[in-house]
N, C-alpha and C positions, 0 to 999 in steps of 0.2 A: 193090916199093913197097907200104903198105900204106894206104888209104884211110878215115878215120876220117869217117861220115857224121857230119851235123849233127844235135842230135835234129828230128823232127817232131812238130808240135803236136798231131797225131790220129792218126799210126800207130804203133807201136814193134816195132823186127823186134828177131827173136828166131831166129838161122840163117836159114832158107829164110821162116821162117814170121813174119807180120803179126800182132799185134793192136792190136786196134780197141777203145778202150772206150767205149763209148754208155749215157747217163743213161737211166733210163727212170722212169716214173711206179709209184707202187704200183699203183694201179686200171692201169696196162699191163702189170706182171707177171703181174696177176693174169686180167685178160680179154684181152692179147694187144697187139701192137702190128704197125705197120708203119712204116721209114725207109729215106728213099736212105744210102748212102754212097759220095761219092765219093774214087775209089782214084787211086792215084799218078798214075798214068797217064789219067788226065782219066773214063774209064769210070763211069758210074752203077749202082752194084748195089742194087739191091731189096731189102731183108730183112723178110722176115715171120717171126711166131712161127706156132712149130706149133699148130695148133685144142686148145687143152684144156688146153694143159699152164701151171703155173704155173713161172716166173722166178726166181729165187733171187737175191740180191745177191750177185757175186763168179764166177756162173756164167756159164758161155761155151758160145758156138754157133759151131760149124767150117763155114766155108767151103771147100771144099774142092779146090784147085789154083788159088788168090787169093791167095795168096803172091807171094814172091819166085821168080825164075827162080834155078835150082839149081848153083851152081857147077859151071862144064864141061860141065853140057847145060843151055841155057837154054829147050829144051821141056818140063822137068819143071820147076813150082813148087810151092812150096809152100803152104801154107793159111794163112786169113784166120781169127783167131779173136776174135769181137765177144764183147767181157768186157761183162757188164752191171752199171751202176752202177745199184741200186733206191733211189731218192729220196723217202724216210719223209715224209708230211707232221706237221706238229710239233701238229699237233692233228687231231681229225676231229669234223666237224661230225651231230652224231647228231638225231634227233626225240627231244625229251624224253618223250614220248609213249611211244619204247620203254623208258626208263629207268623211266616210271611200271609197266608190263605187267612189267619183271621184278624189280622189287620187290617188286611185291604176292604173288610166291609164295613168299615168305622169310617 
């Protein structure tokens, strides 16, 4: 018999393996973020970015054995990979103040 899941509105497996794709702000890619996510199974995981490093739209942070349970041994899973969506603001709000300072040396 083969069992065709439904999709899920926040996870999408891929084999063994989950991913997760969470929106994030620019100014969080750029100086860091922290969010729950909660997994199938009722469980809350924590996700913090690493200290320093900047975010890329499209890039992804492995979780590792947050997966699915592994066909035929269900004590091996697989990883959670959290895909990041970076959310451009459509304008940014500058001090014209520095627009005056870098013109004047043109």
């Amino acid at each position: 018999m083969i069992i065709d899941p439904e999709p899920h509105p926040q996870f999408e497996r891929k084999g063994d393996h989950l991913i997760y794709t969470q929106k994030i702000t620019l100014l969080e890619a750029l100086t860091g973020f922290f969010f729950p996510i909660v997994h199938l199974d009722g469980r809350t995981l924590r996700v913090l970015s690493e200290e320093g490093r900047v975010y890329k739209h499209g890039e992804t942070m492995l979780i590792s054995d947050e997966g699915m349970p592994t066909h035929r041994n269900p004590l091996l899973k697989g990883h959670l990979m959290v895909k990041f969506d970076v959310v451009f603001p459509d304008r940014l709000s500058v001090d014209s103040q520095v627009y005056e300072v870098c013109y004047e040396n043109i």
